[in-house]
N, C-alpha and C positions, 0 to 999 in steps of 0.2 A: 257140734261134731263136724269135722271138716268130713268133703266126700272125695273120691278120687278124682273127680275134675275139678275141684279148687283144688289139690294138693300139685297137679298138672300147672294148673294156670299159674302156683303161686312159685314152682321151679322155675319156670319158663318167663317169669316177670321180669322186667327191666332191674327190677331193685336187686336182683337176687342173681343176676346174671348177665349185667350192665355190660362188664368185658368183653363178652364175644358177641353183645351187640357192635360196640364201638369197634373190636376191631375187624367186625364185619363192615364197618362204617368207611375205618382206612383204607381197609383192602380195595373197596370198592372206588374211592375218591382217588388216590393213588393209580391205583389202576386204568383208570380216565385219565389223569393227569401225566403220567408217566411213562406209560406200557409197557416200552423200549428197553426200561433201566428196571423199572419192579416184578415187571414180569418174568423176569429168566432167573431159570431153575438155578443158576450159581449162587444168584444174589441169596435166594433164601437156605441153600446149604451153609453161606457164611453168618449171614445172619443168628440160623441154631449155632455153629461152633463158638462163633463171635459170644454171644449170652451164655455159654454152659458155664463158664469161671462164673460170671455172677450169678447165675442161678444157682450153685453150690454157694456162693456168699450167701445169698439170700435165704437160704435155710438156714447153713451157720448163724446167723443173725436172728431167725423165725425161731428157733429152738429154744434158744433162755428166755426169748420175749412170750413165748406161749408161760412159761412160770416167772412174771412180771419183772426181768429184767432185760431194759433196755440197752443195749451195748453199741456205744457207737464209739468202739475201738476197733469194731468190726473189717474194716479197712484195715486200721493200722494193719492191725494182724495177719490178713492176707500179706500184706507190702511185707512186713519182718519175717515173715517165713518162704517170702519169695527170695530175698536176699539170701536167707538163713540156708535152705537149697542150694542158692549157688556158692556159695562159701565152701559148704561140706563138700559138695562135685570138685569146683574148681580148686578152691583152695586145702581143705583140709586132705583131698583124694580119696574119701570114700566114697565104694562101689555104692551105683545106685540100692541095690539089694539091702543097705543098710541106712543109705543115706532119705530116703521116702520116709520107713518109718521113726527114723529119727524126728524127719521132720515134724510127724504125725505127734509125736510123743511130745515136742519142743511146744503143739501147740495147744496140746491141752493143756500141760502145764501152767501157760500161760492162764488158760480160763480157769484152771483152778486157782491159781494165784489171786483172780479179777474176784473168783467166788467168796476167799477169803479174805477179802476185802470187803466184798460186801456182808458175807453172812457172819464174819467175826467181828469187825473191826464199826460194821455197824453203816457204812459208808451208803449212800443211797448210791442206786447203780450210777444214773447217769453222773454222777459224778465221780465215781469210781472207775467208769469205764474210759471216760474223756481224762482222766489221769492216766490211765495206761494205756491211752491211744498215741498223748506225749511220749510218754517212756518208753513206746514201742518205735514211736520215730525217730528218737534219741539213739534205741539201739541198733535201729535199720543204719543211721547215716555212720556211725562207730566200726562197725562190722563192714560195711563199704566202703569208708573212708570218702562215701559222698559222692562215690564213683560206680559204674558199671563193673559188675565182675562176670568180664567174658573167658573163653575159650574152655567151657564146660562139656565139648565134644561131642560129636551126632548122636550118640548114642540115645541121648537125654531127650535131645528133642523130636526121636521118634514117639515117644510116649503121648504127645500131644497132638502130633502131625499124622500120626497112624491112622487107617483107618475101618469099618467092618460095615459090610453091607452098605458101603458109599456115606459112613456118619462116621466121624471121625469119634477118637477113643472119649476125649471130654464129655460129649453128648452123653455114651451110654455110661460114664461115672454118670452123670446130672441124673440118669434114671436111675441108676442103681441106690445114689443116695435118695433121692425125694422117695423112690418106692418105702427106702428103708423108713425115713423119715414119717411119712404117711402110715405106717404100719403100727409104728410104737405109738405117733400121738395117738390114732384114732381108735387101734385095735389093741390096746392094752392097757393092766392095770397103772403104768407106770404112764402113762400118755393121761390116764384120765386124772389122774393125782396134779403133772403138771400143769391141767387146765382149770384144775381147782384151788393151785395154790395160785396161778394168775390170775383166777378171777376175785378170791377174797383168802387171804394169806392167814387171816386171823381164823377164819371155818371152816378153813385146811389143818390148823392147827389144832382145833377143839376135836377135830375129826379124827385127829390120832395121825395125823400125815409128817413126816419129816419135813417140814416145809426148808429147813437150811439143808438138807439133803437132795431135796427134789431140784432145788437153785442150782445146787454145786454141778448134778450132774448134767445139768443142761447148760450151763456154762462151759465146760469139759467138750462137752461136747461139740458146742458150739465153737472152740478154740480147732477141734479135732479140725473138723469139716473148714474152719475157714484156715489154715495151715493146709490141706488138701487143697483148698484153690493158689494158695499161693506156691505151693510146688508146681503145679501144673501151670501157671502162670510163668516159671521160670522157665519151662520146658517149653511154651511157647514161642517166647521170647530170643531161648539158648542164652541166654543171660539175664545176670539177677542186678535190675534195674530199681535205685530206693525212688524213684518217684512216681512209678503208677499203681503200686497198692492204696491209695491213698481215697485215690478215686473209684475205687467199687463201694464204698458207703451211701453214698447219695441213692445209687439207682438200686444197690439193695434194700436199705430201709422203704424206697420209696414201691416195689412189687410187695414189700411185707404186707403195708399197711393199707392198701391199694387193693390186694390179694385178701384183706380180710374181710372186704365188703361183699366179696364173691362166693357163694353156696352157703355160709355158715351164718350169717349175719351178723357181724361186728366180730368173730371170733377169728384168729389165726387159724390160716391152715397152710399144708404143703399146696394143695391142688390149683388154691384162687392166687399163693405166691408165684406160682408156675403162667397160669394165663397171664397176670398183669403182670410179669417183667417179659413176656413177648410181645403182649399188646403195645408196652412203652417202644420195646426193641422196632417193632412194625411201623409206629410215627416217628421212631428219629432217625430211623433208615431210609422213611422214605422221604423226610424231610432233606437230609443228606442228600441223596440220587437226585432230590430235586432242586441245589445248589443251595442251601441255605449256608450260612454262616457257622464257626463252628460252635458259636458262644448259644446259638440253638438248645445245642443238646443239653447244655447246665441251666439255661431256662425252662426247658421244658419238664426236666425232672423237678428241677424244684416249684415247678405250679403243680405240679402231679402231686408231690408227698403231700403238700399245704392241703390241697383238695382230696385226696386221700386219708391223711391223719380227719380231714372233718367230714368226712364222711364215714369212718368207721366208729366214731365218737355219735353219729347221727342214728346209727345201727343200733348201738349199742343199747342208747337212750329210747328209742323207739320201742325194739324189745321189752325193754324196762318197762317201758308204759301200756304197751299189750299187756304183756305179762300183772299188771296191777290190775287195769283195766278186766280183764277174764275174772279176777280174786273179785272185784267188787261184782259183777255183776253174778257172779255166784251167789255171792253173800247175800244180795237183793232178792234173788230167786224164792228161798222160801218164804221170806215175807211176804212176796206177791201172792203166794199159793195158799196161804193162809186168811188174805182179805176176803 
């Protein structure tokens, strides 16, 4: 029986809350190293706005993957609904008041479409989803013509530039969605379903769960929110640009999986995807400010996911082996008490 000061020490451990040692680790080397450039209060206002788009990816992305579908068209998506935004502003002329949740609607669509694919047709995600990360970049360059579509008007790009309480509007989206996100996985019947059809699909199902239901709507979902960054992305921008939705996949898979090693132990959550896409955001900022290269930043993320995917697989397994480990020495128990 654990006591309250092992349940203390086992919060508080490195394994269980690695991130805010390390980016106690940055903060502190950086800040020796830098002062001048890391230290002032602008730099870390840009930094949060700079990360709110991908941390809304990175949920979008967290959400199907908590019900065992990996989606790395995640990107695309964001990019074709960046485009998809400025088309309907610039080109088509509707009023934003229609044109947002068009967008919204364009993108769940979308992850329904990816759902059924997977849950009809039978496709395993990542294969499924890397087919319509193609097809979604097919229809980004088609719809653009492989071009910028500017002169979408001030209007549009107050939405992203605005701001309350000195945080601009993206930021409190990023909280309003992770609240919402954190809510449903952790405090609902429908949060605990999709953690049990990600964790074994088949004792989801014996269990009486919709397990093709449970997929769909976290796919849906997931298309929702990553359609929401790329409007907002457009709105940053004031133009719908097909070549930088492409690149929020790398740094959002890589706080997913990175984020799952933090508070839950090998399990997705919103809270540890939140810390480790700022922790990453804090080393390649200040890698940045400290004149690195820019080919940095696409190394550093992909040592991060590498070491991340195997350390949530380390979690996982570990778990596992407590978890038998406590079954046997139960088991042992009354045999002892009977010698």
């Amino acid at each position: 029986m654990s006591t309250p000061r092992a349940d203390i020490l086992s919060a508080l451990s490195f394994r269980n809350i690695s991130a805010i040692y390390i980016l106690v680790i940055l903060f502190v080397v950086f800040s020796l190293w830098i002062p001048e450039k890391f230290l002032q209060v602008g730099v870390w206002r840009s930094l949060l706005d700079a990360e709110a788009l991908t941390g809304i990816a990175a949920i979008a992305a967290l959400v199907p993957l908590v019900a065992g579908s990996l989606n790395l068209a995640i990107g695309a998506q964001v990019g074709f609904s960046a485009i998809l935004a400025a088309w309907m502003l610039g080109k088509a002329g509707l009023p934003i008041v229609l044109q947002l949740p068009a967008v919204l609607v364009a993108g769940a669509l979308i992850g329904w479409v990816t759902a059924v694919v997977i849950t009809k047709l039978r496709v395993e995600p990542i294969i499924a989803t890397l087919g319509m990360s193609s097809i979604l970049l097919a229809g980004m360059a088609w719809v653009s013509g492989s071009q910028q579509i500017l002169n979408l008007g001030p209007d549009y790009r107050q939405i992203a530039t605005g701001t309350f309480l000195g945080i601009t509007v993206p930021v409190w989206i990023l909280i309003g969605v992770a609240a919402v996100a954190w809510y449903v996985l952790e405090r609902t019947p429908v949060g605990r379903r999709a953690y049990a059809v990600g964790f074994n699909p088949d004792a989801a199902r014996l269990a009486g769960i919709d397990v093709d239901r449970i997929r769909t709507g976290t796919l849906v979902a997931g298309g929702a929110l990553a359609a929401l960054a790329g409007a907002l992305l457009t709105s940053r921008l004031n133009a719908g640009d097909p070549t930088v939705g492409p690149s929020f996949l790398l740094p959002a898979l890589t706080a997913v999986f990175l984020g799952s090693t933090q508070f839950k132990g090998g399990r997705f959550n919103v809270l540890g995807t939140l810390l480790a896409l700022f922790v990453l955001a804090v080393g390649i900022k200040g890698l940045q400010l400290a004149g690195s290269p820019r080919w940095v930043n696409d190394l550093f993320y992909g040592v991060a996911l590498i070491l991340a995917v195997a350390l949530s697989q380390w979690e996982k397994t570990a778990r596992r082996g407590s978890a038998v480990g406590r079954l046997i020495r139960r088991e042992r128990t009354p045999e002892k008490a009977g010698v």
